[in-house]
VOZA-902556 format. One record per residue (C-alpha): residue in one letter; residue number from 1; x, y, z. Coordinates in nm, 2 decimals. Layout:
BEGIN
{'A'; NUM; {X; Y; Z}}
...
//
This chain:
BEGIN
{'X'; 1; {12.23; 4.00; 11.51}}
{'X'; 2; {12.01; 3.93; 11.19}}
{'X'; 3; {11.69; 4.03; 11.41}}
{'X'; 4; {11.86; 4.33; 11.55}}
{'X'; 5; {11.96; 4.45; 11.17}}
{'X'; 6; {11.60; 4.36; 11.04}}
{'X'; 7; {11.43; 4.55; 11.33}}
{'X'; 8; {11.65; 4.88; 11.23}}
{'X'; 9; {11.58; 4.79; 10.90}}
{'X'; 10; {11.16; 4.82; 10.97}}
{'X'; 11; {11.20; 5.08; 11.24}}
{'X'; 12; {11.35; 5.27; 10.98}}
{'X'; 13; {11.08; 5.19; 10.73}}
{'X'; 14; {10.88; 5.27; 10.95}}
{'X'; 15; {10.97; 5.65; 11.03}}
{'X'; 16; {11.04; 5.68; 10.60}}
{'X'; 17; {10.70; 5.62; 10.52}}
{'X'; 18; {10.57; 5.84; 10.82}}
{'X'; 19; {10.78; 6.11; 10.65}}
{'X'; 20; {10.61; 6.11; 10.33}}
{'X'; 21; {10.25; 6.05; 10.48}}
{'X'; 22; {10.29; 6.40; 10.66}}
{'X'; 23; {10.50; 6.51; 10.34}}
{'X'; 24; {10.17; 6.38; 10.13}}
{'X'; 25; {9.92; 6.52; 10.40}}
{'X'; 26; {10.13; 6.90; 10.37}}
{'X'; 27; {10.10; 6.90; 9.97}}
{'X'; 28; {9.71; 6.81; 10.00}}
{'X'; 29; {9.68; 7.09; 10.25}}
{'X'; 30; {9.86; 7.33; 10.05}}
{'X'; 31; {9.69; 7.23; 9.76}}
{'X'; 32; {9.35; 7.24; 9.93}}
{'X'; 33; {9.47; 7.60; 10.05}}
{'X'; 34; {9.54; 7.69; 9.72}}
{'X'; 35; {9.24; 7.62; 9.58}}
{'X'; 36; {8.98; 7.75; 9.85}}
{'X'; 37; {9.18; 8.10; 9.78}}
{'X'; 38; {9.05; 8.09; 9.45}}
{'X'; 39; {8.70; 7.94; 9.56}}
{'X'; 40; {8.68; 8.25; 9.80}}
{'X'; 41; {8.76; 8.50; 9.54}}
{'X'; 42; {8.48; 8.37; 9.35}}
{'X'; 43; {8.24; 8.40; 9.69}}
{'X'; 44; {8.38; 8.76; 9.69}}
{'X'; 45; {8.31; 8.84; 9.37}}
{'X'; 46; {7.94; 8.69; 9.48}}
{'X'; 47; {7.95; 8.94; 9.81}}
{'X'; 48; {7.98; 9.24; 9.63}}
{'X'; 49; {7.76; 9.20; 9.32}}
{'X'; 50; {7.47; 9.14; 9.56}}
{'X'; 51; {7.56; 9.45; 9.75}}
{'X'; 52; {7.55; 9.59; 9.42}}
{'X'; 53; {7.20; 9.47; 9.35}}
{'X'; 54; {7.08; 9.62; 9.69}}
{'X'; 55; {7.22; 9.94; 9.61}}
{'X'; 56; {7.07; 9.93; 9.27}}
{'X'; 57; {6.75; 9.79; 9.39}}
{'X'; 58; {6.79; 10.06; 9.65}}
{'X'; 59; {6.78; 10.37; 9.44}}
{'X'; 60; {6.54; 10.22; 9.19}}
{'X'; 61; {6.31; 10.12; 9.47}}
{'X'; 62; {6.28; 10.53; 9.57}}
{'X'; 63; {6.23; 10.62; 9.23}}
{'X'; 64; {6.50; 10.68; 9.05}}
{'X'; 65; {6.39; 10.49; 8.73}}
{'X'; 66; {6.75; 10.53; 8.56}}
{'X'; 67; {6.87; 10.26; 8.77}}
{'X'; 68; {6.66; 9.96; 8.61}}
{'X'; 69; {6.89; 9.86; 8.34}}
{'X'; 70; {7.13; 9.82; 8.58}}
{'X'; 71; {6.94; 9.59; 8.82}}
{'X'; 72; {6.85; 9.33; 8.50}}
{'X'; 73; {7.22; 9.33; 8.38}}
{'X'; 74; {7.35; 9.27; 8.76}}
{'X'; 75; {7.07; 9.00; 8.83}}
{'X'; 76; {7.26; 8.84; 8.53}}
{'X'; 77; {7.60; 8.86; 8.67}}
{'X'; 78; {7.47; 8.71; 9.00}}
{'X'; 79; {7.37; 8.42; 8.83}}
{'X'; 80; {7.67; 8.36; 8.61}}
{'X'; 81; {7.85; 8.37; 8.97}}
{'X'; 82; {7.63; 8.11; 9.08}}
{'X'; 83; {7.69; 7.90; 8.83}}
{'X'; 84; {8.08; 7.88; 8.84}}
{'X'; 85; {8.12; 7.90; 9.20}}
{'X'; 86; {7.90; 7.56; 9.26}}
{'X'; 87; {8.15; 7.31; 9.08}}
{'X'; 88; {8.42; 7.48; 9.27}}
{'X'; 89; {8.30; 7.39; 9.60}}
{'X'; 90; {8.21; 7.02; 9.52}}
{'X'; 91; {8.59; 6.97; 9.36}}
{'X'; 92; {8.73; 6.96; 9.70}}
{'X'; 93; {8.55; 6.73; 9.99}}
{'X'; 94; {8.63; 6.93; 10.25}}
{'X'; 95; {8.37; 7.21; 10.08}}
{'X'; 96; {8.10; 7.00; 9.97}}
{'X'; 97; {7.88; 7.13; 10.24}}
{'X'; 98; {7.97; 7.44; 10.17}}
{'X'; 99; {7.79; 7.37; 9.83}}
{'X'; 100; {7.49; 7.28; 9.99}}
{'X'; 101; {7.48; 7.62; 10.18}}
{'X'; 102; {7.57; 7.80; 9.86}}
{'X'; 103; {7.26; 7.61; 9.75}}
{'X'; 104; {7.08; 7.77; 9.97}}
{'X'; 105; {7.15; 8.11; 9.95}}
{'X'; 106; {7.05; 8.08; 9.55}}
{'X'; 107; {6.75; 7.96; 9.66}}
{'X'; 108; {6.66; 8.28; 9.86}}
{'X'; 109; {6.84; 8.50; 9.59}}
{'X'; 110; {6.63; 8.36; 9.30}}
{'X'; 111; {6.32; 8.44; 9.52}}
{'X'; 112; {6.41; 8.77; 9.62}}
{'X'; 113; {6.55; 8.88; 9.32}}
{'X'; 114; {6.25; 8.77; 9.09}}
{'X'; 115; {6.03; 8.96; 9.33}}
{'X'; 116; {6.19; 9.36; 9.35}}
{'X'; 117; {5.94; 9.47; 9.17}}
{'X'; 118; {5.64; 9.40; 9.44}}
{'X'; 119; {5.90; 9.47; 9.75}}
{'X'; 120; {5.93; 9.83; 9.94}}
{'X'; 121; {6.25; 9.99; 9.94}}
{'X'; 122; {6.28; 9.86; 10.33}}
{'X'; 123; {6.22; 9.50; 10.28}}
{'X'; 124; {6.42; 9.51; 9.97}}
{'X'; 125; {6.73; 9.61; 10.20}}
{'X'; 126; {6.63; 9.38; 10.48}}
{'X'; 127; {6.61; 9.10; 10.25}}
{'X'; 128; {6.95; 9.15; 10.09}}
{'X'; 129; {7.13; 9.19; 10.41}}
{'X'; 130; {7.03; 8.89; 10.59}}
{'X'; 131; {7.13; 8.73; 10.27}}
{'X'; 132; {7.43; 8.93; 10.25}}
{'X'; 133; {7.52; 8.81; 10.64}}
{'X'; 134; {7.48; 8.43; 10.51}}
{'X'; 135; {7.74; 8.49; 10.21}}
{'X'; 136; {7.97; 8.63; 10.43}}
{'X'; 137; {7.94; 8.38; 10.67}}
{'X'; 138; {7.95; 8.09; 10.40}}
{'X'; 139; {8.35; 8.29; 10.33}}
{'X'; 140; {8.41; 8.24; 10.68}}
{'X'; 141; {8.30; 7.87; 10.67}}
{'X'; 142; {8.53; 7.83; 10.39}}
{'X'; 143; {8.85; 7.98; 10.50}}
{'X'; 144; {8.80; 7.77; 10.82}}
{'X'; 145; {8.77; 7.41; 10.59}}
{'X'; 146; {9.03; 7.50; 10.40}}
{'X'; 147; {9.27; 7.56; 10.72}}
{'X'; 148; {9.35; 7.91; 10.68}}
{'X'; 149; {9.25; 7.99; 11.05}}
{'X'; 150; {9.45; 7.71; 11.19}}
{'X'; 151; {9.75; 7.81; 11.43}}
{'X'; 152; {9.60; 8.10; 11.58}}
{'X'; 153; {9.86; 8.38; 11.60}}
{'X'; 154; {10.02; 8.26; 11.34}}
{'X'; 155; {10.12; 8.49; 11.01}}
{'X'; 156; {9.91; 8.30; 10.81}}
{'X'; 157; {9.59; 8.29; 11.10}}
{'X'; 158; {9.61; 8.66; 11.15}}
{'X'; 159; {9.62; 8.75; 10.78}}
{'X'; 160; {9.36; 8.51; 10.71}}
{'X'; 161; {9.10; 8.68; 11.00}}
{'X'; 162; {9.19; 9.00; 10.83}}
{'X'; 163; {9.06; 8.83; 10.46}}
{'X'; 164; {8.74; 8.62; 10.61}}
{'X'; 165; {8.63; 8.89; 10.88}}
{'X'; 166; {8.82; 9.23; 10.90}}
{'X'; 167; {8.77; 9.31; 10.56}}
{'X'; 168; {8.41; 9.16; 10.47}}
{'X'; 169; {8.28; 9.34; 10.75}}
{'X'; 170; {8.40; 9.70; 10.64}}
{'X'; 171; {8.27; 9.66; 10.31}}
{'X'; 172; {7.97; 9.54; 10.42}}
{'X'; 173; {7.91; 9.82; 10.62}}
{'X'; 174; {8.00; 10.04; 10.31}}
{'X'; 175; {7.78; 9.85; 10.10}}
{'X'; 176; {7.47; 9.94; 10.35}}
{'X'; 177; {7.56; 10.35; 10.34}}
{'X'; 178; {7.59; 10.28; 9.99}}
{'X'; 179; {7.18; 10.12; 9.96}}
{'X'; 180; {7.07; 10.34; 10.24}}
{'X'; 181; {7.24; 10.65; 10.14}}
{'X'; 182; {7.12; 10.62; 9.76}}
{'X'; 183; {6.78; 10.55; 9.85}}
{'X'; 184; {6.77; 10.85; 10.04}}
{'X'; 185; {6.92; 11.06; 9.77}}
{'X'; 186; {6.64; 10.92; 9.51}}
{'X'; 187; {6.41; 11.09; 9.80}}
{'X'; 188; {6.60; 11.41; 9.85}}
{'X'; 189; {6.62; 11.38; 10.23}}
{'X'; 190; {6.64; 11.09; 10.50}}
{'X'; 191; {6.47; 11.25; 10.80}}
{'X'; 192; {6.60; 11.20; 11.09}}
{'X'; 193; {6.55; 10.83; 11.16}}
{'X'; 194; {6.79; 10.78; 10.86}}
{'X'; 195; {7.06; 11.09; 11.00}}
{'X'; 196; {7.02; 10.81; 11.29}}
{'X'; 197; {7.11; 10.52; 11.09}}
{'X'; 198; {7.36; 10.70; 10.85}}
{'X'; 199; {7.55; 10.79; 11.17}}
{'X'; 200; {7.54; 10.48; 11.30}}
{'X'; 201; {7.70; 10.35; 10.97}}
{'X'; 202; {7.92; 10.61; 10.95}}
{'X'; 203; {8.12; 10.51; 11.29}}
{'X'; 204; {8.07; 10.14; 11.19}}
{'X'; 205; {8.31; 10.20; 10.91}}
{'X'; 206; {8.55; 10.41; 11.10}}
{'X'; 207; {8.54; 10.11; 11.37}}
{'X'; 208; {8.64; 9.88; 11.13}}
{'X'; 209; {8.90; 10.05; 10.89}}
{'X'; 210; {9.09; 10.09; 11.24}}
{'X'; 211; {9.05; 9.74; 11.32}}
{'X'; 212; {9.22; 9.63; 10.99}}
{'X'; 213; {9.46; 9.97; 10.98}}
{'X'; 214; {9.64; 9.80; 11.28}}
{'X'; 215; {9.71; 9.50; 11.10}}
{'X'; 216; {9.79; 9.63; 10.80}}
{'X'; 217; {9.80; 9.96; 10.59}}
{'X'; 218; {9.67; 10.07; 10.25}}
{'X'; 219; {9.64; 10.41; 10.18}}
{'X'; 220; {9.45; 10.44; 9.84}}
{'X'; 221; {9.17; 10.23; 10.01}}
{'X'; 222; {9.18; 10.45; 10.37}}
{'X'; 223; {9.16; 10.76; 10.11}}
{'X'; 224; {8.87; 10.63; 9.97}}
{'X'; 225; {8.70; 10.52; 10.31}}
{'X'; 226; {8.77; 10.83; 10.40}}
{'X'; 227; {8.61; 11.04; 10.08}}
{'X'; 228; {8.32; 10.81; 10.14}}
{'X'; 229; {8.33; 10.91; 10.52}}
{'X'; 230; {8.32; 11.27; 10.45}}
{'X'; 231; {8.05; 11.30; 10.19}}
{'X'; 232; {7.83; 11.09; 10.44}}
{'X'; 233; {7.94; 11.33; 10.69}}
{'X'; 234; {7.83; 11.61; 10.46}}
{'X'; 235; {7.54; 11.54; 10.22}}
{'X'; 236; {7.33; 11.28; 10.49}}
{'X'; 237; {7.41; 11.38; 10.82}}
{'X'; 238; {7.49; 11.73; 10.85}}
{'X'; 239; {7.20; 11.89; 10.68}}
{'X'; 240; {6.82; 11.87; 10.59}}
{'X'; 241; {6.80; 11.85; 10.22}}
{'X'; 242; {7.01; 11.58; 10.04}}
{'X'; 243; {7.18; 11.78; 9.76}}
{'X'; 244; {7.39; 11.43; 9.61}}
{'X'; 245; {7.26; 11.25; 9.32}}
{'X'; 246; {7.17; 10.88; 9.37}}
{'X'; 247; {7.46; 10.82; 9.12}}
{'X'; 248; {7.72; 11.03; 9.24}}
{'X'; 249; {7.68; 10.89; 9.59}}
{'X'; 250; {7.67; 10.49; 9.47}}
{'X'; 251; {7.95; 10.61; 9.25}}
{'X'; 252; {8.13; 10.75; 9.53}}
{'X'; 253; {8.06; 10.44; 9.78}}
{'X'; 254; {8.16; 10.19; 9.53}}
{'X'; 255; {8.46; 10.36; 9.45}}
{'X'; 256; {8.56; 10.29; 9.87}}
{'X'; 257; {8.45; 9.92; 9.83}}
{'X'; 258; {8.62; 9.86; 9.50}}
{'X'; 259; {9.00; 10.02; 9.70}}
{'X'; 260; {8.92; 9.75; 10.00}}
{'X'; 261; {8.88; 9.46; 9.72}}
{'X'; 262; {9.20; 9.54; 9.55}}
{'X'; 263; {9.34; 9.54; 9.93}}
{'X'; 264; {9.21; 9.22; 9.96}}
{'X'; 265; {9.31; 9.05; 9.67}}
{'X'; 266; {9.64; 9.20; 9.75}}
{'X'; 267; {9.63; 9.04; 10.10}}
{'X'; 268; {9.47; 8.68; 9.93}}
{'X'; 269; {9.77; 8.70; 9.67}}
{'X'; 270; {10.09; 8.73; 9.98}}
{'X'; 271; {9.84; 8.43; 10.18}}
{'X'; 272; {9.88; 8.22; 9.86}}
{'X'; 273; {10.29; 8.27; 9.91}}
{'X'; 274; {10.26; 8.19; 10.29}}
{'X'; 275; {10.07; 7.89; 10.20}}
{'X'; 276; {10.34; 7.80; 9.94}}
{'X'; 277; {10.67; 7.88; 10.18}}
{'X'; 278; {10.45; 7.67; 10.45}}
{'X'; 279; {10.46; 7.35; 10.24}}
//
């Protein structure tokens, strides 16, 4: 009898403490959650000042001299970005590579940056892009070592592709018309090789805000995609002679991305109350 009341008695034990390990391992999740949702905001912020800068660098790059100041005061930003978003990433253990790639991609933005000056206007958009790719891909690292992704199909999966993939990608693809499209408006035309690649842009972003308008719906930023849509439509593509300023077209462009971050932060902020509910 006493060994029967002493085996319930650990067996019971036993299955308490198993409950607050996996109580303990939630809260640490959660937590961890938590956190990389503010990390990634930071990387965010990251993503679209360096589409900035290649927009800037863009315009400046075909002549348009009025753009300097702005490419020294966003240079600064950048690195003020780097310099918070590194402690971030080493705080939590499961992001400490993540800080190593970060480190990286300084690296090639201190190079690049510190060099406009001697670049074309095409290397100076080839550069940032393939730097751009690796900050978006350093998000989707993140959301991934953090556990958003996990369960796929799952509310908190699905909304978290939308954040990490859906929506980098459509702003990225903005943020191209937007250093393409300003360089060519320094110039005064494109030619047709860039009709070609404005075009090609053009459907990219259509592509993609219906990829994320089937998962979820915003209409200041689809008005905004789509006032971006239409003067690409009618300043680049449809005629010879670009008759847009430089400004008014980054103005217009930045206006689209700025209606897709405010989406996202909107999507980040109901993740955040999945992630709490979840825990």
């Amino acid at each position: 009898m006493l060994i029967t009341i002493i085996f319930c008695a650990a067996l019971l034990l036993f299955f308490v403490i198993l409950h607050w390990a996996e109580k303990i391992k939630r809260l640490r999740k959660r937590e961890r959650q938590l956190h990389g949702l503010d990390v990634l905001q930071h990387v965010l912020a990251l993503l679209t000042n360096v589409q900035q800068h290649r927009g800037i660098s863009a315009a400046l790059l075909n002549g348009d001299v009025s753009f300097a100041a702005r490419l020294a005061t966003k240079r600064n930003e950048i690195q003020g970005i780097f310099k918070n978003l590194g402690p971030l990433l080493v705080e939590t253990i499961e992001l400490r590579s993540d800080a190593n790639s970060l480190l990286a991609v300084e690296r090639e933005w201190e190079m690049m940056s510190s060099n406009i000056a001697n670049t074309s206007a095409e290397q100076s958009f080839h550069k940032h892009t393939v730097l751009i790719r690796k900050i978006i891909h350093l998000l989707g690292d993140i959301g991934e070592h953090i556990g958003l992704l996990d369960g796929e199909g799952s509310p908190l999966a699905l909304l978290s592709n939308t954040l990490l993939r859906k929506l980098p990608l459509l702003m990225e693809s903005i943020g191209q018309a937007r250093a393409l499209g300003s360089g060519y408006a320094a110039k005064g035309q494109c030619g047709a090789v860039g009709r070609i690649r404005m075009n090609f842009l053009e459907q990219h972003i259509r592509e993609c805000q219906q990829d994320i308008s089937s998962s979820t719906e915003n209409t200041h930023a689809t008005q905004r995609v789509n006032a971006l849509l239409n003067v690409i439509n009618e300043r680049f593509i449809a005629v010879e002679e670009i008759n847009i300023t430089p400004d008014a077209f980054f103005r217009t462009a930045t206006d689209a991305i700025e209606a897709c971050l405010n989406l996202w932060k909107d999507l980040a902020e109901v993740t955040g109350e999945i992630v709490e509910t979840r825990s």
